[in-house]
C-alpha positions as CSV (number, residue, x, y, z in Angstrom):
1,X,-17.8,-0.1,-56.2
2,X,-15.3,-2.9,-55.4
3,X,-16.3,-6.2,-53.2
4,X,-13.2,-7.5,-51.4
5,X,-13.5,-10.9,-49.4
6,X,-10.8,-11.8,-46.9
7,X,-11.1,-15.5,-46.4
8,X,-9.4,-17.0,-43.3
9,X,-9.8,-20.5,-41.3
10,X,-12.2,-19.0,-39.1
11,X,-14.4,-16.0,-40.9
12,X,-14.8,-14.5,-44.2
13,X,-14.9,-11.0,-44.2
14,X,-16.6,-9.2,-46.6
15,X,-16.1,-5.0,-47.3
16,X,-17.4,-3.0,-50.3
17,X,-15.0,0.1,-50.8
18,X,-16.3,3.1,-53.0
19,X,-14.0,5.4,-55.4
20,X,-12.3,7.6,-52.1
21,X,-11.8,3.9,-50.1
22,X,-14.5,4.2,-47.9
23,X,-16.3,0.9,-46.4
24,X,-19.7,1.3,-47.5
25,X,-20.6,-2.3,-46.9
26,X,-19.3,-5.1,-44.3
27,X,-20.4,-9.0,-43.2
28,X,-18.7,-11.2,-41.6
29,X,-19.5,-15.3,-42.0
30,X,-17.6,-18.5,-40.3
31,X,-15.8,-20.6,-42.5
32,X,-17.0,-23.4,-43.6
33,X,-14.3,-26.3,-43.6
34,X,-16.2,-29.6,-43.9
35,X,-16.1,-30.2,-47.7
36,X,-15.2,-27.8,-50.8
37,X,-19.3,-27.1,-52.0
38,X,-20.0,-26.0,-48.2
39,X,-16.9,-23.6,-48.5
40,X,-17.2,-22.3,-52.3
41,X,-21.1,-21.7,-51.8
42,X,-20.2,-19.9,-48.3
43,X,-18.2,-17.3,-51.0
44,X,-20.9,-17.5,-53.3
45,X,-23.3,-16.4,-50.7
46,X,-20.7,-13.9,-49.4
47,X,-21.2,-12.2,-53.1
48,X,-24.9,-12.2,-53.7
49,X,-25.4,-10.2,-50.1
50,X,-22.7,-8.0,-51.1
51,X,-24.5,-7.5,-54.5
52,X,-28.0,-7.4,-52.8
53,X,-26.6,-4.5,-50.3
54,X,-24.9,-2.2,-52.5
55,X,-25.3,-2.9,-56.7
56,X,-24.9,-5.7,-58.8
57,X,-22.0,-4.5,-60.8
58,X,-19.1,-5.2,-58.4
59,X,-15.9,-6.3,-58.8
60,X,-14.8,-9.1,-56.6
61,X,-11.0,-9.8,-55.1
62,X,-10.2,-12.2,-53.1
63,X,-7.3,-13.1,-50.8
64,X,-7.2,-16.5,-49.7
65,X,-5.0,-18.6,-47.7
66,X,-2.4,-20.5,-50.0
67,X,-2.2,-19.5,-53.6
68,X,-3.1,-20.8,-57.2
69,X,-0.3,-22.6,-58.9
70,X,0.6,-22.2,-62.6
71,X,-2.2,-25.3,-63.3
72,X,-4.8,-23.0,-61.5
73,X,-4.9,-25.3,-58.3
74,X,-4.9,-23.8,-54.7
75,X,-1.6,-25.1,-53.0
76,X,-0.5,-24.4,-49.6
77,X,-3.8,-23.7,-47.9
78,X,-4.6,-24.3,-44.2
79,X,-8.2,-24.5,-45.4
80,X,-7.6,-28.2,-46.3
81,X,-10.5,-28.5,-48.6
82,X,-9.3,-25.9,-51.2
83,X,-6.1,-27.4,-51.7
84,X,-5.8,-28.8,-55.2
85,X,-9.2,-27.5,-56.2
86,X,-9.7,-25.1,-59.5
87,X,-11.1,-22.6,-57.2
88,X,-10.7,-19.6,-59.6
89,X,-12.1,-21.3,-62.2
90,X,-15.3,-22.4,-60.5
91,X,-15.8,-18.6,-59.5
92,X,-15.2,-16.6,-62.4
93,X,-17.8,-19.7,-64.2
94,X,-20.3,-19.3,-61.5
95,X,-20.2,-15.8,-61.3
96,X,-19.8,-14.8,-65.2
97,X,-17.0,-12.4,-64.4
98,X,-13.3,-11.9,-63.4
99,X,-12.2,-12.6,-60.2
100,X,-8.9,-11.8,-58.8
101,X,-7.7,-14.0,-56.2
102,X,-3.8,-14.4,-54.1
103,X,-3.0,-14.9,-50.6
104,X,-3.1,-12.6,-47.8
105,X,0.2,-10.8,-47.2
106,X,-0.3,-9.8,-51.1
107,X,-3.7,-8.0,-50.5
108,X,-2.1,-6.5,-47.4
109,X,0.9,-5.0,-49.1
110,X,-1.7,-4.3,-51.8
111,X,-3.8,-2.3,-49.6
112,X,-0.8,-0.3,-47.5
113,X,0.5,0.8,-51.3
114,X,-2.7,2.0,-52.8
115,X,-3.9,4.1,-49.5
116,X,-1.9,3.1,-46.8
117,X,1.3,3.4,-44.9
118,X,3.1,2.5,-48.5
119,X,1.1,5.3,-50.6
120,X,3.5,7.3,-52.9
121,X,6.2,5.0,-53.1
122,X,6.7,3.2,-55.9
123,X,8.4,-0.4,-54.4
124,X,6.5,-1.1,-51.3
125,X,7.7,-4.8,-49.7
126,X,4.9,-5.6,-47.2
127,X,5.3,-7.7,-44.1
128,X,3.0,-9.5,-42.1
129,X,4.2,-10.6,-38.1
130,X,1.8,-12.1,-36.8
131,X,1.2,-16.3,-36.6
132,X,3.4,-16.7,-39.4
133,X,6.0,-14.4,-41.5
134,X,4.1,-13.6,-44.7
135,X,5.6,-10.7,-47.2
136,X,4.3,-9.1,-50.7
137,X,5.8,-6.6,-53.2
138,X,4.4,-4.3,-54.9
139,X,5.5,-2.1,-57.8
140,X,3.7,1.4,-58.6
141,X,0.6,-0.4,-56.9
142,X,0.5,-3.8,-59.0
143,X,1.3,-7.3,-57.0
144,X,4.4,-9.0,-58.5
145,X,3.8,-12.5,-57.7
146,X,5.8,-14.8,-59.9
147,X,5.4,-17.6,-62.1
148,X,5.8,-19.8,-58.4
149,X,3.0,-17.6,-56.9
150,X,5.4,-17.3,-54.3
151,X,7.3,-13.7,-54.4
152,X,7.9,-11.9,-51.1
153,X,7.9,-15.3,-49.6
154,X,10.8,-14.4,-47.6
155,X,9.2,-15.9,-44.2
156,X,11.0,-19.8,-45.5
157,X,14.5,-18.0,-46.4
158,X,16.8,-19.5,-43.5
159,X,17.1,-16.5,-40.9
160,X,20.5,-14.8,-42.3
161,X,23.9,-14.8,-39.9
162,X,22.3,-17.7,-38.2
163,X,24.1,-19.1,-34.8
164,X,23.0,-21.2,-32.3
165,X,24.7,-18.9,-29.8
166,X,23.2,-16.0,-31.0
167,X,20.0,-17.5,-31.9
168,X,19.5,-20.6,-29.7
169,X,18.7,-24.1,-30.7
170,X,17.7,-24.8,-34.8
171,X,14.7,-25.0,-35.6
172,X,12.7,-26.8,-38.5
173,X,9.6,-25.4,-39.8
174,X,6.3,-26.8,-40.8
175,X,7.4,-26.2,-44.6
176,X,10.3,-28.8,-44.1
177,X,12.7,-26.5,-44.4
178,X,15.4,-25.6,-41.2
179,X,15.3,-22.1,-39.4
180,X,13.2,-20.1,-41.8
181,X,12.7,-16.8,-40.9
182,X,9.4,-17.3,-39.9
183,X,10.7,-19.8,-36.9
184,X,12.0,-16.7,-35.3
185,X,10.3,-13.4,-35.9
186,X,6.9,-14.0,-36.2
187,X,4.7,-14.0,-33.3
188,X,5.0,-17.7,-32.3
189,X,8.3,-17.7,-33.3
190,X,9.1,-15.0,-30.5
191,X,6.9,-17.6,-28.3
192,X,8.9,-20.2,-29.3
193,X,12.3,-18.4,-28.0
194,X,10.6,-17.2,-25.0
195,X,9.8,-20.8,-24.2
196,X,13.2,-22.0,-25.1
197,X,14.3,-19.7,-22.9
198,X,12.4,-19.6,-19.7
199,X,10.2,-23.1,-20.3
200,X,7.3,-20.9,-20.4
201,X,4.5,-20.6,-22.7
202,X,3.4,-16.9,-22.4
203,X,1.9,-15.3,-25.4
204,X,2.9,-12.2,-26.9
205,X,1.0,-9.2,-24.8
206,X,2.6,-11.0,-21.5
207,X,6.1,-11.0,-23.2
208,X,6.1,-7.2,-23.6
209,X,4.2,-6.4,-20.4
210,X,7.4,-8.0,-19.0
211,X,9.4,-6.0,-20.9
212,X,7.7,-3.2,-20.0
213,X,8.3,-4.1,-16.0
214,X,12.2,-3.9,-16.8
215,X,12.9,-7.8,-16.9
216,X,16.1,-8.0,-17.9
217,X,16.1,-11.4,-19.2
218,X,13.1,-10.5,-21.0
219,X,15.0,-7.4,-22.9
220,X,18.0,-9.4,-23.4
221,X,15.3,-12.0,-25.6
222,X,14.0,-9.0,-27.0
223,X,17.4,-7.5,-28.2
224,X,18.1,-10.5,-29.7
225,X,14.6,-10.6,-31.5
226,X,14.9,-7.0,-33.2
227,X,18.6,-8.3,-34.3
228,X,16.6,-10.9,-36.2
229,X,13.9,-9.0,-37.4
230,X,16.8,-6.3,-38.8
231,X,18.9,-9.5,-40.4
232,X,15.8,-10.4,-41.9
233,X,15.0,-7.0,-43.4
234,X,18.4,-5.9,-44.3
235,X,18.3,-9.2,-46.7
236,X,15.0,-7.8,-48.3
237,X,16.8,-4.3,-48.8
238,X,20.1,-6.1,-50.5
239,X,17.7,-8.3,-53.4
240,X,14.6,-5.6,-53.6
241,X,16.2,-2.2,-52.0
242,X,12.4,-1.3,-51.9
243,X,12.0,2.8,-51.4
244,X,9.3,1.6,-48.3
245,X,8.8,-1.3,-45.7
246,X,5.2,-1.4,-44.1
247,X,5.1,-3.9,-41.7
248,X,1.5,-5.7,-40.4
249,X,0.5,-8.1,-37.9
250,X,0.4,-8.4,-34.1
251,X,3.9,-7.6,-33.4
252,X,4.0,-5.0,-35.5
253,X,1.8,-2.8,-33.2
254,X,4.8,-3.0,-30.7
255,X,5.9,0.6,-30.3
256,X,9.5,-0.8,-29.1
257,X,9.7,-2.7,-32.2
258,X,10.5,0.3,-33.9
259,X,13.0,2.1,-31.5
260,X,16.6,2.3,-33.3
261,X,15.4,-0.3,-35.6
262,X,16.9,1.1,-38.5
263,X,20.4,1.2,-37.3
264,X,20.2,-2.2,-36.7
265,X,19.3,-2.9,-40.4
266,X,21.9,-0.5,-41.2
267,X,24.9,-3.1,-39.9
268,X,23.5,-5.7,-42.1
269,X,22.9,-4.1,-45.4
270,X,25.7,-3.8,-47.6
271,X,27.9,-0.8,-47.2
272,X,26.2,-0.2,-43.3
273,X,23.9,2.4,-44.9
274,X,19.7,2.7,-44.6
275,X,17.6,5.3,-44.8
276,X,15.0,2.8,-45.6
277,X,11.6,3.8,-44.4
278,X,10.1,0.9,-42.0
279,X,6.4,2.1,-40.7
280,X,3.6,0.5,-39.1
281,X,0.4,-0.4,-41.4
282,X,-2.3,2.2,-41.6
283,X,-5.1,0.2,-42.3
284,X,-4.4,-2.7,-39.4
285,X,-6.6,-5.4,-39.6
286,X,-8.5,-4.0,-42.2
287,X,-5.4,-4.1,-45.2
288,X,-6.2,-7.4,-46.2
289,X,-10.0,-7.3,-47.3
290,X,-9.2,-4.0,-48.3
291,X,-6.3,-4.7,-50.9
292,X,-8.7,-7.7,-51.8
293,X,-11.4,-5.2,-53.2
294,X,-8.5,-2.7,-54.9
295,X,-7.3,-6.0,-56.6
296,X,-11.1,-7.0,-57.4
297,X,-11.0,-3.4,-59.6
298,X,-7.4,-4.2,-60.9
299,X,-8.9,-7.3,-62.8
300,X,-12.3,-5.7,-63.7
């Protein structure tokens, strides 16, 4: 059996998975944030239950916010206190084992290859929509991360064919960098046109239930969003050509999201041609503490 931990500002969530990729086993904690020992014995607690529950021999993954540099630091993380910390390190000591640990749009794309929406093809680029742009690869289900920890980062690539007529005003993101991807099609980066827009701060749901009413302005917005999102794909398919795109996230369980959204790629890959499977994660919400656990066995 493999223990997978998915470890977000809020919760850690916990799953044991047995040989078919069944849950046998799941917990859910808050995240603690106040120092680094309340957080790392949070995960150590997170283990022993898991062991206590199910058998002591598990393998443990671990997708985290951020990611360990080449020096074995955490970087990156919006759980403050694990920046800069050896957090690997102090596991694999404390627990006298292996641990496998990378961010979450890897154990997503992880997850979707193995079992998922991505199983049977052997270069599956995974893409989380959702409060940010995150993005994995993975190749005949192993992670490719890079010696910057930082592959399938495509969310801080500026936005490709960018104009302020087409796209509105610029934008610059919180990673310093101007109109990254991520400042237009993720979640709050559709929130953040629909503001510009219409001075209006409506989430996501409320953007599509106008849609849904026929608002023209809306589906105007929302024509220009799908543009982005098949700019920003059709760049993946020109470096990666990957044989599948499995896309996660909020927006992602859009059903218009989808409609002719291959076409659209299409006019932006070189020579106008895709047949480029883009589906919708099987696994939801689950992927990520799911392709935690597969990578937990990976590094057994």
């Amino acid at each position: 059996m493999r223990l997978g931990l998915d470890i977000g500002g809020t919760k850690i969530e916990a799953v044991v998975l047995d040989d078919g990729g069944e849950i046998v086993y799941r917990q859910r904690y808050a995240t603690p944030k106040q120092s680094y020992d309340a957080f790392f014995q949070a995960v150590i607690g997170a283990v022993r239950d898991a062991r206590e529950a199910t058998q002591p021999s598990l393998s443990v993954g671990l997708g985290i916010p951020g990611a360990a540099g080449r020096d074995g630091l955490i970087k990156n993380s919006n759980i403050l206190v694990l920046n800069q910390q050896p957090f690997v390190q102090h596991l694999e000591q404390r627990l006298e084992m292996p641990v496998a640990v990378t961010n979450d749009a890897n154990c997503f794309t992880l997850s979707e290859a193995i079992d998922g929406a991505g199983k049977g093809y052997g270069v599956v680029f995974g893409v989380i929509l959702g409060t940010g742009c995150g993005g994995g690869l993975c190749v005949d289900n192993s992670l490719i991360t890079g010696p910057n920890a930082c592959a399938g980062e495509w969310g801080h690539n500026v936005l490709p064919h960018y104009h302020p007529q087409k796209d509105g005003a610029s934008d610059v993101c919180y990673c310093g960098q101007t109109n990254c991807i991520e400042s237009f099609i993720s979640g709050s980066g559709l929130q953040r046109q629909y503001f510009q827009k219409f001075s209006k701060h409506d989430r996501v749901p409320d953007i599509i239930s106008q849609l849904n009413a026929g608002n023209a302005a809306v589906a105007s917005l929302w024509d220009r969003y799908q543009d982005q999102v098949a700019r920003a794909l059709a760049g993946v398919i020109n470096m990666l050509d990957p044989d599948a795109i499995v896309l996660g996230g909020g927006v992602s369980n859009i059903p218009q999201l989808y409609t002719g959204l291959q076409d659209r790629i299409a006019q932006y890959v070189f020579g106008q041609q895709c047949c480029t499977p883009v589906v919708q994660a099987l696994h939801g919400d689950s992927s990520g503490v799911r392709g935690a656990a597969w990578l937990g066995e990976q590094r057994r």
